[in-house]
PDB file of N, CA, C and O in Angstrom:
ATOM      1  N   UNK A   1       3.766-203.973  66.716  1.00  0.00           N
ATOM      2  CA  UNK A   1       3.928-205.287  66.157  1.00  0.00           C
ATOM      3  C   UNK A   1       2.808-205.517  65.146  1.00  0.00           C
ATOM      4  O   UNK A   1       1.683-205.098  65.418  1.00  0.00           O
ATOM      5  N   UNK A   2       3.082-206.279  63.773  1.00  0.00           N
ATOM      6  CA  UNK A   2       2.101-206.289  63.166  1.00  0.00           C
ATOM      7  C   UNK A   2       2.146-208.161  62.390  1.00  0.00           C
ATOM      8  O   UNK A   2       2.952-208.888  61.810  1.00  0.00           O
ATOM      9  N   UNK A   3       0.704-208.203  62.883  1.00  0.00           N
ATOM     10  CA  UNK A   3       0.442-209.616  62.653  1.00  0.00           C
ATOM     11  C   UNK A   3      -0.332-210.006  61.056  1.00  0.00           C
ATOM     12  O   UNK A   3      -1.450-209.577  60.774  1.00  0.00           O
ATOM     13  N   UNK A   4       0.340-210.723  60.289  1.00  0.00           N
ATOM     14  CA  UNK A   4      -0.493-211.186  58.942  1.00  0.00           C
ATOM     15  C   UNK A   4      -1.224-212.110  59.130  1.00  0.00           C
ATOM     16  O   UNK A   4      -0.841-212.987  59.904  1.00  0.00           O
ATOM     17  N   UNK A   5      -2.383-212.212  58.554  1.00  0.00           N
ATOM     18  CA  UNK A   5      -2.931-213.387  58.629  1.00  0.00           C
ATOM     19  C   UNK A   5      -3.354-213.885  56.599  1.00  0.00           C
ATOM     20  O   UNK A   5      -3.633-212.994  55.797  1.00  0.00           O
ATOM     21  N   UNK A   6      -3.305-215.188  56.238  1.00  0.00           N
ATOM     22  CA  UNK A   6      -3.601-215.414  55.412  1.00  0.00           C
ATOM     23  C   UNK A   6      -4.175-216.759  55.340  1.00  0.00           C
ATOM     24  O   UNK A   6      -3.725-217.808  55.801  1.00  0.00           O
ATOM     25  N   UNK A   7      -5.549-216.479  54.493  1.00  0.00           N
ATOM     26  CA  UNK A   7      -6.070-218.159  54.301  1.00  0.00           C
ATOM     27  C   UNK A   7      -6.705-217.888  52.887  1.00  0.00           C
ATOM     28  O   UNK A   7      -6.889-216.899  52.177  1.00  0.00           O
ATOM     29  N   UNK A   8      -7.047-219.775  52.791  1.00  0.00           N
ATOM     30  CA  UNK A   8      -7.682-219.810  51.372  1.00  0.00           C
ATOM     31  C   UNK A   8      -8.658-220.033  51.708  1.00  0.00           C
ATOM     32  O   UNK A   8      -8.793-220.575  52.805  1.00  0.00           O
ATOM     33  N   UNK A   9      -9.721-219.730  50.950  1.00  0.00           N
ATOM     34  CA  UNK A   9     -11.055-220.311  50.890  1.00  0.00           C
ATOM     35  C   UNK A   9     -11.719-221.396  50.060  1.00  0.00           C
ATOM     36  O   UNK A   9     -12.810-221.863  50.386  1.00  0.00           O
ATOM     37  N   UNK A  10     -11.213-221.697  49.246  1.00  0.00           N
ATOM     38  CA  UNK A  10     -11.339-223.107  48.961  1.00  0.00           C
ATOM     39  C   UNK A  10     -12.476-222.835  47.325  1.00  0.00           C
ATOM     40  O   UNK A  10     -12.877-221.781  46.832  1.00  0.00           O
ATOM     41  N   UNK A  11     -12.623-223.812  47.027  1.00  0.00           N
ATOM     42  CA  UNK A  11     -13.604-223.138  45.507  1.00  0.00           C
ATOM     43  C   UNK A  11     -14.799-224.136  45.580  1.00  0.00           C
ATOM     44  O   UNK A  11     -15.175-224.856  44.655  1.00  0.00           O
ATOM     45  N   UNK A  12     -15.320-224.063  46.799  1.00  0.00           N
ATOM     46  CA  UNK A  12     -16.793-224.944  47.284  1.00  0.00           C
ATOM     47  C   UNK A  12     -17.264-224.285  48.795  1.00  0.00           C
ATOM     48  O   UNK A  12     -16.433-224.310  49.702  1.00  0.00           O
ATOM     49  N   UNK A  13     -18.417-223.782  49.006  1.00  0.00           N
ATOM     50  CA  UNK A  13     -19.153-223.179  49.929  1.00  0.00           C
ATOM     51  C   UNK A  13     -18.889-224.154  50.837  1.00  0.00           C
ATOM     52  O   UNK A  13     -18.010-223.561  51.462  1.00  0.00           O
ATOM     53  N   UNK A  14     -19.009-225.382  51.469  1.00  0.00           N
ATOM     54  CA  UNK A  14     -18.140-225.523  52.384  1.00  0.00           C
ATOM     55  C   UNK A  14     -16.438-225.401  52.790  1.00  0.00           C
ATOM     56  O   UNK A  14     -16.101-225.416  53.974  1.00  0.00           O
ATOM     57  N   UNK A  15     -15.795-225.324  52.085  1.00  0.00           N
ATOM     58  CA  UNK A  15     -14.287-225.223  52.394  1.00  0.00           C
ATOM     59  C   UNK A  15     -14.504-223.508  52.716  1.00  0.00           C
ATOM     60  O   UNK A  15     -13.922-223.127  53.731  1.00  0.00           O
ATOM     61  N   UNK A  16     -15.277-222.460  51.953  1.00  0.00           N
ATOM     62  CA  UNK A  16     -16.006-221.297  52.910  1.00  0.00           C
ATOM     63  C   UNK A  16     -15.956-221.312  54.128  1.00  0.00           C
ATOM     64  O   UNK A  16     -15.095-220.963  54.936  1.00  0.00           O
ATOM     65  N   UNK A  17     -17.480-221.974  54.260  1.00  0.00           N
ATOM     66  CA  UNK A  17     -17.906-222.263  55.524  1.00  0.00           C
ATOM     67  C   UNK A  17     -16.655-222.723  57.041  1.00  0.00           C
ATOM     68  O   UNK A  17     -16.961-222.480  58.208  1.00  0.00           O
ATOM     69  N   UNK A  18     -15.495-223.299  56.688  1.00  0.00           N
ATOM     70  CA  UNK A  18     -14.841-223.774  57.341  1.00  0.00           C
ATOM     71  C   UNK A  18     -14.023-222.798  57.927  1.00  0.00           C
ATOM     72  O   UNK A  18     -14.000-222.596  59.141  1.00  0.00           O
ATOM     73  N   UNK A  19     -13.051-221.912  56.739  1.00  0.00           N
ATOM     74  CA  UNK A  19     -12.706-221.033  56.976  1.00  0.00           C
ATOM     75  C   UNK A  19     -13.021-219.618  57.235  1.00  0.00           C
ATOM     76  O   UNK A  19     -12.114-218.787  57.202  1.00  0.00           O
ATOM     77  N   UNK A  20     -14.163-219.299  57.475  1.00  0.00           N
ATOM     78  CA  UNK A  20     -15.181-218.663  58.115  1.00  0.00           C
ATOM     79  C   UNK A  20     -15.366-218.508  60.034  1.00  0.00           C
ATOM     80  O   UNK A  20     -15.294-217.691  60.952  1.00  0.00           O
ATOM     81  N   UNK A  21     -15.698-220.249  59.671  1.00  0.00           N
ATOM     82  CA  UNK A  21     -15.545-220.778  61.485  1.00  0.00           C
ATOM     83  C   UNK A  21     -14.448-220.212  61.979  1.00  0.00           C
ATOM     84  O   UNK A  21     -14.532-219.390  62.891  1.00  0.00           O
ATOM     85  N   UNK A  22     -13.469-220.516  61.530  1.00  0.00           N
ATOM     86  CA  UNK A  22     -11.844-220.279  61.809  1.00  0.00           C
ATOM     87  C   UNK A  22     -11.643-218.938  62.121  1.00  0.00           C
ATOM     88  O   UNK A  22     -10.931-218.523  63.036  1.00  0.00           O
ATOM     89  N   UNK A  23     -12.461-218.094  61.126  1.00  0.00           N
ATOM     90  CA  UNK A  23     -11.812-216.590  61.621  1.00  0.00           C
ATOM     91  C   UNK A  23     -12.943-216.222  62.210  1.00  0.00           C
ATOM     92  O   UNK A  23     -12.770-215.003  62.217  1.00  0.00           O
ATOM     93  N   UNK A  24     -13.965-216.393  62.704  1.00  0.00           N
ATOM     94  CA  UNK A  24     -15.005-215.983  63.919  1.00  0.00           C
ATOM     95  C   UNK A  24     -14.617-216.721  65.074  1.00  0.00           C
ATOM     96  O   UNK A  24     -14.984-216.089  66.065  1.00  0.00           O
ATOM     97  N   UNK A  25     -13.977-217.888  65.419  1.00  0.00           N
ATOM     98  CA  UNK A  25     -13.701-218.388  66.255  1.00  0.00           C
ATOM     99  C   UNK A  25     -11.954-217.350  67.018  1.00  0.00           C
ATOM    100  O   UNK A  25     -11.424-217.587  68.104  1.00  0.00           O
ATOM    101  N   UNK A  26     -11.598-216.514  66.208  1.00  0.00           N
ATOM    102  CA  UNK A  26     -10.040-216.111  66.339  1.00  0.00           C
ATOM    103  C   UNK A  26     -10.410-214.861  66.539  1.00  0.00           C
ATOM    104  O   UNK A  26      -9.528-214.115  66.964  1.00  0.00           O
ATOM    105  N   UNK A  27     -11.631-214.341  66.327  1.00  0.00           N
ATOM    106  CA  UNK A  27     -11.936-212.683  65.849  1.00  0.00           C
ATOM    107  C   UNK A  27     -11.235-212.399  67.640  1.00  0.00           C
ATOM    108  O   UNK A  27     -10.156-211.809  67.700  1.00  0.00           O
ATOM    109  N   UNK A  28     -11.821-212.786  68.798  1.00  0.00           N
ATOM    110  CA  UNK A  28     -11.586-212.500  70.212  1.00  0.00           C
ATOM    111  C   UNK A  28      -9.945-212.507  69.959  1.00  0.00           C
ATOM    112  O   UNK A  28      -9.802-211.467  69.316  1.00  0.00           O
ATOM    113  N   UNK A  29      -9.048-212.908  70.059  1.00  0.00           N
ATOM    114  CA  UNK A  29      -7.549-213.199  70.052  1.00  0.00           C
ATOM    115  C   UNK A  29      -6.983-212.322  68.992  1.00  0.00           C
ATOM    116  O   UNK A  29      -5.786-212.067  69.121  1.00  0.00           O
ATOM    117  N   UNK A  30      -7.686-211.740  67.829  1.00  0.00           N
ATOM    118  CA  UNK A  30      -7.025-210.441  67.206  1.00  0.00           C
ATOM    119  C   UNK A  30      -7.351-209.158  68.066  1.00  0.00           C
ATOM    120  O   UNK A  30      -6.627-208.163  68.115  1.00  0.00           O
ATOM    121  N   UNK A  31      -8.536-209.325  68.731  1.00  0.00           N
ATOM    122  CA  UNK A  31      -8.841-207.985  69.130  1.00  0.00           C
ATOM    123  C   UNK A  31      -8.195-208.119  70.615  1.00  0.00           C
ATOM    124  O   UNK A  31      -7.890-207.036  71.113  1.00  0.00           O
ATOM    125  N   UNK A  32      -7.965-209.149  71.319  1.00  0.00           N
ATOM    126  CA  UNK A  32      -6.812-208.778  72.405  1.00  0.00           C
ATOM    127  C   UNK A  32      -5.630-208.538  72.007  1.00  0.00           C
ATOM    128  O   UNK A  32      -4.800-207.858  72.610  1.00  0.00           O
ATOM    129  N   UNK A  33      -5.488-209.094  70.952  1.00  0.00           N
ATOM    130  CA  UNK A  33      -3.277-208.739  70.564  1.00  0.00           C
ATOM    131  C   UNK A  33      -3.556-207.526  70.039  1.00  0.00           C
ATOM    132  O   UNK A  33      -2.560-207.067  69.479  1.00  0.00           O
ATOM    133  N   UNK A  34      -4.640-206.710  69.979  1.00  0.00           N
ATOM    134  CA  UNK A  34      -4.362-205.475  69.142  1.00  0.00           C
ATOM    135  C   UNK A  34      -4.562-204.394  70.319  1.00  0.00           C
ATOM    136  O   UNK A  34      -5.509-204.364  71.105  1.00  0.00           O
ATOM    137  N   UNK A  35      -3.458-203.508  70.272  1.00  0.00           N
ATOM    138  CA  UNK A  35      -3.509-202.287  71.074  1.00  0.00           C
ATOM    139  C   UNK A  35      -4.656-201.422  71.443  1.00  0.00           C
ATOM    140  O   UNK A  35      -5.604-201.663  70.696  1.00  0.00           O
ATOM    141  N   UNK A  36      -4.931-200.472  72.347  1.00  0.00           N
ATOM    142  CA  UNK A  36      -6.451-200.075  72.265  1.00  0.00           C
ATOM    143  C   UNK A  36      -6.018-198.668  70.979  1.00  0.00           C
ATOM    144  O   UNK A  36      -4.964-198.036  70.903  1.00  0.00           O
ATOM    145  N   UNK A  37      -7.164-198.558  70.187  1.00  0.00           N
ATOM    146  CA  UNK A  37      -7.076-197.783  69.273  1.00  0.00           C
ATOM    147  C   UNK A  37      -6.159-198.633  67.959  1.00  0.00           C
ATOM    148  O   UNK A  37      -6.180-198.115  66.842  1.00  0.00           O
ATOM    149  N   UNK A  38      -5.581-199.598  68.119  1.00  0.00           N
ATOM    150  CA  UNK A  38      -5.210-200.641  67.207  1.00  0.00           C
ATOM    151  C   UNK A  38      -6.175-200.756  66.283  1.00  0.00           C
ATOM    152  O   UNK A  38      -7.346-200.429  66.478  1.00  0.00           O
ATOM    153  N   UNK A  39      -5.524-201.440  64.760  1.00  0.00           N
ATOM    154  CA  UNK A  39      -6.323-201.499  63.668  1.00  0.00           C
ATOM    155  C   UNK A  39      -6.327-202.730  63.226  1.00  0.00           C
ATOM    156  O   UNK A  39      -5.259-203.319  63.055  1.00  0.00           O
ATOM    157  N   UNK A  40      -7.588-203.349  62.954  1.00  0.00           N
ATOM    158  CA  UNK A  40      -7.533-204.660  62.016  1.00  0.00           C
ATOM    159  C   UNK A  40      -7.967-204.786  60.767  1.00  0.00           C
ATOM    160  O   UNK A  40      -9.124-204.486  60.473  1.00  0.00           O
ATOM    161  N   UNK A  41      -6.948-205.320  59.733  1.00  0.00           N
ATOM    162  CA  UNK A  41      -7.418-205.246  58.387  1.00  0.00           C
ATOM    163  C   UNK A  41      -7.706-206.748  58.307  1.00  0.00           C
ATOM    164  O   UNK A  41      -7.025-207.506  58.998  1.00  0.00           O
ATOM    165  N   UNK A  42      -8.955-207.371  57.274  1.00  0.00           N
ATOM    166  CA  UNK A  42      -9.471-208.326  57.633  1.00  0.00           C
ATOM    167  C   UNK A  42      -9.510-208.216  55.788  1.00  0.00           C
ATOM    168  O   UNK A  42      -9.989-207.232  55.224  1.00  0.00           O
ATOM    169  N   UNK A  43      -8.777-209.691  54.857  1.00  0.00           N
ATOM    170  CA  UNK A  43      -8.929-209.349  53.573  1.00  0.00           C
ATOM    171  C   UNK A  43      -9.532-210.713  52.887  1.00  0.00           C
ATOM    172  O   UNK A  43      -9.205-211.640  53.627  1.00  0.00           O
ATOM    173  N   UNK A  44      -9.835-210.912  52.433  1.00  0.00           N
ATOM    174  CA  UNK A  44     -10.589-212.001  51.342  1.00  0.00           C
ATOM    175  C   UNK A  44     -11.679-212.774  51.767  1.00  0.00           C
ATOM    176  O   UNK A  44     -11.832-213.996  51.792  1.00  0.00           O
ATOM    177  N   UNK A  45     -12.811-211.337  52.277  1.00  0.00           N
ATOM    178  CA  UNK A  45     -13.871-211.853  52.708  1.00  0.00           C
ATOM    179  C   UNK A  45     -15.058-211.642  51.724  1.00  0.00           C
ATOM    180  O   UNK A  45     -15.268-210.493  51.333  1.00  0.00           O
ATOM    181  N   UNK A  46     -15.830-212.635  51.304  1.00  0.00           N
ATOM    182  CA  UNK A  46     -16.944-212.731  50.349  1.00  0.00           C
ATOM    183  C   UNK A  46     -18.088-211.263  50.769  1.00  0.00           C
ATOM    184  O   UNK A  46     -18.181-210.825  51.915  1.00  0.00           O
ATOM    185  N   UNK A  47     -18.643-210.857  49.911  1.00  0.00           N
ATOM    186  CA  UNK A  47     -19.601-209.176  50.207  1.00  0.00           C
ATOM    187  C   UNK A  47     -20.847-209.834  51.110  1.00  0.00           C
ATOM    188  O   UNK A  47     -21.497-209.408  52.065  1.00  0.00           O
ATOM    189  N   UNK A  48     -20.866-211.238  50.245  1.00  0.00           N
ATOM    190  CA  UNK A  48     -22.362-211.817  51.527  1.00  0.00           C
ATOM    191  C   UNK A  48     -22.098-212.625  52.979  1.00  0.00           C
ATOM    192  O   UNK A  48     -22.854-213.453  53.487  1.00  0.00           O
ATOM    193  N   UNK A  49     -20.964-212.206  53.440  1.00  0.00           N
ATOM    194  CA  UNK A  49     -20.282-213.076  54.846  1.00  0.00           C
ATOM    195  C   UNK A  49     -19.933-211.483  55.393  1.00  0.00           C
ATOM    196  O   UNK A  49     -19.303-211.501  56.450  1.00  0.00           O
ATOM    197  N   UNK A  50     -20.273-209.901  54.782  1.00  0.00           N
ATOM    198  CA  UNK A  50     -20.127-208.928  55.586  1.00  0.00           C
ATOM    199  C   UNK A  50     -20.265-209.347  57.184  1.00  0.00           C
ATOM    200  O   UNK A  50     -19.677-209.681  58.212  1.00  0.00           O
ATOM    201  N   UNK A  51     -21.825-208.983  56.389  1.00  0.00           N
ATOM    202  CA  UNK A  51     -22.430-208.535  58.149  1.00  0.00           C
ATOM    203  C   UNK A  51     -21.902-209.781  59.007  1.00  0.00           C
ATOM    204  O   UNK A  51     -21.347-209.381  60.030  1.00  0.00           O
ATOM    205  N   UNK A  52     -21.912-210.893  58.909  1.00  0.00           N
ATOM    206  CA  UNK A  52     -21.322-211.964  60.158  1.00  0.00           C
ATOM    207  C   UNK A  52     -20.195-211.821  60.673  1.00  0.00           C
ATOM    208  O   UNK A  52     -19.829-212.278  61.756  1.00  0.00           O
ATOM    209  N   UNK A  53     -19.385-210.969  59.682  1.00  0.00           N
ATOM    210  CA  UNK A  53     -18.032-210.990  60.272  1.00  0.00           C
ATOM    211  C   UNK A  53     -18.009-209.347  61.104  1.00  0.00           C
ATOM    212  O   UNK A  53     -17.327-209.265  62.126  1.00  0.00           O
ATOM    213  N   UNK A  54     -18.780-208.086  60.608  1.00  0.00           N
ATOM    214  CA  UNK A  54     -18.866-206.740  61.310  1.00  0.00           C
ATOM    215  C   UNK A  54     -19.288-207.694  62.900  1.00  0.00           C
ATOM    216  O   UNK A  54     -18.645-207.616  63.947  1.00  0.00           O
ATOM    217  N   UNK A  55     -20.746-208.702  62.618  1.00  0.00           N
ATOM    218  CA  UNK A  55     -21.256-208.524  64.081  1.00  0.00           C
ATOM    219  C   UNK A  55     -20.536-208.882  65.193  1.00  0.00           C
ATOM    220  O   UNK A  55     -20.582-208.442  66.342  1.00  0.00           O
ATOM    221  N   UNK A  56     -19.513-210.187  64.434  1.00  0.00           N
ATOM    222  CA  UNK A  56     -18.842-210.818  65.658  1.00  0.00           C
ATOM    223  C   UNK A  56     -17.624-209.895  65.610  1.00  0.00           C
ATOM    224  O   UNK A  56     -16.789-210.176  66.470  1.00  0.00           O
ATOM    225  N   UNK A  57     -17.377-209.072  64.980  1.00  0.00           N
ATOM    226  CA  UNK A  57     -16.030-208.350  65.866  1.00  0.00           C
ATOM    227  C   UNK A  57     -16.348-207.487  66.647  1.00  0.00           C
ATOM    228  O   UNK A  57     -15.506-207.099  67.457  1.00  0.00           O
ATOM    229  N   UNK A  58     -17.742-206.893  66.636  1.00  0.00           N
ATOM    230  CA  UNK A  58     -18.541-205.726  67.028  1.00  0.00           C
ATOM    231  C   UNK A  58     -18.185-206.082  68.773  1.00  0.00           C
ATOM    232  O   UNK A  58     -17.720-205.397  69.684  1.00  0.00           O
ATOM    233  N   UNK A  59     -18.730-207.682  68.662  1.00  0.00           N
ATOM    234  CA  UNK A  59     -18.539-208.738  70.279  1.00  0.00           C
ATOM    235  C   UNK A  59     -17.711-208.568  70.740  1.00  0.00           C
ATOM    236  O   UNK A  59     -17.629-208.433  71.961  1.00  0.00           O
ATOM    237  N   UNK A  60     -16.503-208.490  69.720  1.00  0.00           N
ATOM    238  CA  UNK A  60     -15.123-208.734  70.635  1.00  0.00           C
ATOM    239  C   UNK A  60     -14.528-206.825  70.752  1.00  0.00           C
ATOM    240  O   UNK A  60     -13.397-206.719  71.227  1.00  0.00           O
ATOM    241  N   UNK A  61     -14.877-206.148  70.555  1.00  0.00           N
ATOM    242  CA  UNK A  61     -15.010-204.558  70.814  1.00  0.00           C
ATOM    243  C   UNK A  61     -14.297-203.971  69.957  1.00  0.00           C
ATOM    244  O   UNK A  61     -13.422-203.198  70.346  1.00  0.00           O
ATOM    245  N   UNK A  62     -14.598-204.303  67.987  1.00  0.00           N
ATOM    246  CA  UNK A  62     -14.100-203.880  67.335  1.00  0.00           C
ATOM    247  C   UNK A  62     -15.063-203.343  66.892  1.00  0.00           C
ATOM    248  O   UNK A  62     -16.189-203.840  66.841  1.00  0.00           O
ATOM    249  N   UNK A  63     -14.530-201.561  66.275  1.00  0.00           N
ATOM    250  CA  UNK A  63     -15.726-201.243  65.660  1.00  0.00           C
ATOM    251  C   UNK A  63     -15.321-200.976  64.414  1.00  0.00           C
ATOM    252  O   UNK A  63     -14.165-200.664  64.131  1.00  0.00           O
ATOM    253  N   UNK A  64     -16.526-201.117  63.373  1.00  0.00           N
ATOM    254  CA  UNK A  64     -16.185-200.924  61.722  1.00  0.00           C
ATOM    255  C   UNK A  64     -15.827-199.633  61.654  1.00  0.00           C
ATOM    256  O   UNK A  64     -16.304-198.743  62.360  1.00  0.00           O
ATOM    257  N   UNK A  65     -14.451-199.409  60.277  1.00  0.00           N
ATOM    258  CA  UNK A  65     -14.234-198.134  59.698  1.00  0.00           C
ATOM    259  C   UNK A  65     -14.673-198.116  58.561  1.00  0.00           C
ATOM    260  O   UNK A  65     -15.682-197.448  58.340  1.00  0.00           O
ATOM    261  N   UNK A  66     -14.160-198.709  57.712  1.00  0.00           N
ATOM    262  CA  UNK A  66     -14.479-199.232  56.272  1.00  0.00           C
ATOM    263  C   UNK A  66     -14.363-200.276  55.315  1.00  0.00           C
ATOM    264  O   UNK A  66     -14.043-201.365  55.792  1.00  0.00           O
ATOM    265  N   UNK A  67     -14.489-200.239  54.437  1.00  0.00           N
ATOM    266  CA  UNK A  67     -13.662-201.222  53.795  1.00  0.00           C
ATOM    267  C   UNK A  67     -13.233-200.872  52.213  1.00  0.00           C
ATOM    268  O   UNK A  67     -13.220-199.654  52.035  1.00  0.00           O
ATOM    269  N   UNK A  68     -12.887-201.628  51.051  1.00  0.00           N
ATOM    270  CA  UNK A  68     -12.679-201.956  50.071  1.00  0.00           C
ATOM    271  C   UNK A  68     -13.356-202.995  49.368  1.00  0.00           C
ATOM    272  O   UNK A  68     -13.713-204.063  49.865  1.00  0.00           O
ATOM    273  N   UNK A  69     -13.519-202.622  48.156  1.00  0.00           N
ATOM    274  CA  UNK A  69     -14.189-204.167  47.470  1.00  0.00           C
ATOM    275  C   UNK A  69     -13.967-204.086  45.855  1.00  0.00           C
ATOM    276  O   UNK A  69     -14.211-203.159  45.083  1.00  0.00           O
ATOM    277  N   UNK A  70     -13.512-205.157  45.657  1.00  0.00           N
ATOM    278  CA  UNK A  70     -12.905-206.027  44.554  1.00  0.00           C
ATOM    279  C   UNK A  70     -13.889-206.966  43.589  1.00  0.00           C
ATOM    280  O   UNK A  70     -13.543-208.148  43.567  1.00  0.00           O
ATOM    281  N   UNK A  71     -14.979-206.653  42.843  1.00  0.00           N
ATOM    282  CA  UNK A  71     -15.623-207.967  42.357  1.00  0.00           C
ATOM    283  C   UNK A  71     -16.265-208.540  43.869  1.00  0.00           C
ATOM    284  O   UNK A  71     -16.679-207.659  44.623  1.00  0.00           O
ATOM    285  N   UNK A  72     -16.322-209.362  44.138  1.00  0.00           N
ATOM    286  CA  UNK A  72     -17.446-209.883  45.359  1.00  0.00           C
ATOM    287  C   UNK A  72     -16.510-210.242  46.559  1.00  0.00           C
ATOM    288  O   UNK A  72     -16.712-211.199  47.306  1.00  0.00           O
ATOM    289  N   UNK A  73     -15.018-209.000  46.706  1.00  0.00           N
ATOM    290  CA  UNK A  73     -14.280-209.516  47.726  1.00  0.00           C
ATOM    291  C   UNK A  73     -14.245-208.478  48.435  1.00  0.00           C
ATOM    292  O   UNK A  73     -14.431-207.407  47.856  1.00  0.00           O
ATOM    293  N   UNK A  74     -14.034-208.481  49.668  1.00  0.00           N
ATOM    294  CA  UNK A  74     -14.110-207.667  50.171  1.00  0.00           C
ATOM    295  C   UNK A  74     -12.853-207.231  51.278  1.00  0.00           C
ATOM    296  O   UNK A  74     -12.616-208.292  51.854  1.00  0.00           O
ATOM    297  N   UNK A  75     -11.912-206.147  51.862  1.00  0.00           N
ATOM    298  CA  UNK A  75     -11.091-206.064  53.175  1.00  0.00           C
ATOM    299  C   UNK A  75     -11.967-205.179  53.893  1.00  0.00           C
ATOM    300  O   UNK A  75     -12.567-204.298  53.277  1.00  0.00           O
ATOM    301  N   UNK A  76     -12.121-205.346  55.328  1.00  0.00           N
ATOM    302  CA  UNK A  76     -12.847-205.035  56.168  1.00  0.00           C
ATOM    303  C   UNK A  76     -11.842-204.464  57.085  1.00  0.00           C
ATOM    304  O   UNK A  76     -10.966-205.204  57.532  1.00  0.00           O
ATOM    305  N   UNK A  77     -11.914-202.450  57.605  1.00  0.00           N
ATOM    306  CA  UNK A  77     -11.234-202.413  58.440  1.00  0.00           C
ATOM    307  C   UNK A  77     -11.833-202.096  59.885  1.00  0.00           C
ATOM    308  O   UNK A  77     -12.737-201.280  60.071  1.00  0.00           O
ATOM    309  N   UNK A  78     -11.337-202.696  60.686  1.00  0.00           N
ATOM    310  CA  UNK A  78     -12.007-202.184  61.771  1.00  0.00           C
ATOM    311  C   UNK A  78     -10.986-201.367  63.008  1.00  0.00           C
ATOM    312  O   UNK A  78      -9.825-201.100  62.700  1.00  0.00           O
ATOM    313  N   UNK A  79     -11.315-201.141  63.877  1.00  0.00           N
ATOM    314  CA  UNK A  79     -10.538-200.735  65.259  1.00  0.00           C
ATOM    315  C   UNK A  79     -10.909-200.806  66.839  1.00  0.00           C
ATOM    316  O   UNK A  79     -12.082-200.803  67.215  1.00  0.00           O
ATOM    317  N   UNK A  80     -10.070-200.855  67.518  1.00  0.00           N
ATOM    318  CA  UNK A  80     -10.308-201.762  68.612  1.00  0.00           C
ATOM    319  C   UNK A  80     -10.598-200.932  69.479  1.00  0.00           C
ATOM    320  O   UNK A  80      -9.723-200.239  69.999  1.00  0.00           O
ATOM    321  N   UNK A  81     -11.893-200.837  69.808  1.00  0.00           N
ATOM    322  CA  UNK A  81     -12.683-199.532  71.180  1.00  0.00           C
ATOM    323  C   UNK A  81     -11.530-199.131  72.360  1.00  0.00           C
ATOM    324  O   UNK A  81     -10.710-199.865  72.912  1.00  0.00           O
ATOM    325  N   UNK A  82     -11.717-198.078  72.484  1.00  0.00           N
ATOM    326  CA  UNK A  82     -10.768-197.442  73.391  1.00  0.00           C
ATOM    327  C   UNK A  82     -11.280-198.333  74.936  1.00  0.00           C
ATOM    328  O   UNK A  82     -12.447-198.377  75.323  1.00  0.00           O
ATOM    329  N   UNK A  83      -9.862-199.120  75.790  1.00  0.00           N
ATOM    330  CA  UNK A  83     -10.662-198.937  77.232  1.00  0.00           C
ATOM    331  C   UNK A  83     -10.872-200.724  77.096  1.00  0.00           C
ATOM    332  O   UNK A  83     -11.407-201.426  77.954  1.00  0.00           O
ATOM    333  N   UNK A  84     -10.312-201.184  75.825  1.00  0.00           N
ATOM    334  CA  UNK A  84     -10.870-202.788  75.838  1.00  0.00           C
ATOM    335  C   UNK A  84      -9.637-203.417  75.831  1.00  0.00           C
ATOM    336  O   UNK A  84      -9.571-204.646  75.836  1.00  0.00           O
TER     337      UNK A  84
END
């Protein structure tokens, strides 16, 4: 099964900030709907909101593969630890 997710970010560092909350608050609930060895692609994330978003999926037992980057955008892939 494969789940899309899409949001805007808004064109002011808080409307960011908001949708930010939103997907650190959800990171736990992708990494349970995802199979073990499951993959999450994570796309229109700013290059300086990396690391916050690697650490908190790191929490929920995703680990980084790679990513892509676009000008200052970034898709982040990760995968879901065997056993979680």
């Amino acid at each position: 099964m494969i789940y899309l997710e899409y949001s805007f970010s808004g064109f002011n560092d808080e409307s960011s900030v908001e949708i930010l909350i939103a997907m650190l608050n959800d990171m736990s609930a992708y990494s349970d709907t995802l199979a073990p060895d499951g993959t999450l692609i994570i796309s229109g994330i700013l290059v300086q909101d990396k690391e916050v978003i690697v650490e908190q999926a790191k929490q929920c037992g995703l680990i980084y593969k790679s990513q892509m980057k676009e000008n200052n955008w970034l898709s982040i892939i990760f995968e879901k630890e065997e056993g979680i």
